[in-house]
C-alpha positions in Angstrom: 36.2 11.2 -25.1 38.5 13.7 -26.6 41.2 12.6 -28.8 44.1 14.2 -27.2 42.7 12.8 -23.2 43.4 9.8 -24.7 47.3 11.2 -26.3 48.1 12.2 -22.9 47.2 9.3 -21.1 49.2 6.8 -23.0 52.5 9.4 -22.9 51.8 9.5 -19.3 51.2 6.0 -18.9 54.6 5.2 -20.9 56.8 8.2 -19.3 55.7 6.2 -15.9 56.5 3.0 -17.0 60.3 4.3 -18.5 60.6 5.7 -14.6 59.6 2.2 -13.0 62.0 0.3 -15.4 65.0 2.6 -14.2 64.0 2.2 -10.3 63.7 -1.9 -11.7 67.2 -1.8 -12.7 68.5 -0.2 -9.5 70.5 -2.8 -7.4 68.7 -2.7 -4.4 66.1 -5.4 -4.1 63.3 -3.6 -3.0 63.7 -1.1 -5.3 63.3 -3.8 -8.1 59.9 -5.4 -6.4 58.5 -1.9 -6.3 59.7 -1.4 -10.0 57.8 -4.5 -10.8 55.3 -4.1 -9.5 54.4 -0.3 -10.6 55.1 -1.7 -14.2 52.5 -3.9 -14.0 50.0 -1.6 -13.0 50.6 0.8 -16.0 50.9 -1.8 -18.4 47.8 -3.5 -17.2 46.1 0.5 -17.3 47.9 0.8 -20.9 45.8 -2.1 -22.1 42.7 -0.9 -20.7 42.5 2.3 -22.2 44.2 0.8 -25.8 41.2 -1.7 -25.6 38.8 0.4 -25.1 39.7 3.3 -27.5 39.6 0.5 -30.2 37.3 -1.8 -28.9 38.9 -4.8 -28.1 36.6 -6.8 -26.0 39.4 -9.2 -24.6 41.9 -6.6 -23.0 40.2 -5.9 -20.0 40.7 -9.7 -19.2 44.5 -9.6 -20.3 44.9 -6.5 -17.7 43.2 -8.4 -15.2 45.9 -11.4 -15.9 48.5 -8.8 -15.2 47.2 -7.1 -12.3 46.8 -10.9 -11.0 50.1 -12.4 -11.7 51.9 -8.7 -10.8 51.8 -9.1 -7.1 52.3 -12.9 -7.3 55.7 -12.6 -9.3 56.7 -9.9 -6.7 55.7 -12.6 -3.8 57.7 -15.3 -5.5 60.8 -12.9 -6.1 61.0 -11.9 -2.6 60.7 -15.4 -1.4 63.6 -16.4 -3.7 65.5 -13.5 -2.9 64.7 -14.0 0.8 66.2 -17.8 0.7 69.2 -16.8 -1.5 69.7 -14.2 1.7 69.6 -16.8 4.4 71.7 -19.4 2.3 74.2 -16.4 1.8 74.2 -15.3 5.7 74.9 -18.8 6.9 78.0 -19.3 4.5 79.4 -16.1 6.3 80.1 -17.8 9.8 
């Protein structure tokens, strides 16, 4: 593979992940879930291509972790969040 496919990748790859950080920090709560979990992705994408552009034979498995434990941090939050909501609403009446 060309040197400069991989170049463009990895700007790509962090220009995406400076745009999921600013929708993470928005104050809405699904925008941060979706934030997180877009992150994630690239970072686990990020490792893949970094590992195999130098061969590291162990960052395909630390990409899976991340793709793994992505979607179950964004389960946990929005079960936190979700309980926080409830507890909130019923201090209200």
């Amino acid at each position: 593979m060309h040197e400069y496919v991989i170049y463009f990748t990895l700007f790509s790859l962090a220009v995406g992940a400076l745009a999921s950080l600013k929708l993470s920090f928005k104050k809405n709560t699904a925008n941060v879930l979706v934030g997180e979990g877009l992150l994630a992705v690239i970072v686990a994408t990020f490792i893949v291509v970094v590992s195999n552009y130098y061969g590291i034979s162990f960052g395909e498995t630390i990409a899976l972790l991340l793709l793994v434990s992505g979607p179950i941090g964004t389960i946990a939050f929005s079960k936190i969040m979700k309980k926080s909501n409830s507890i909130s609403n019923s201090n209200k009446c």
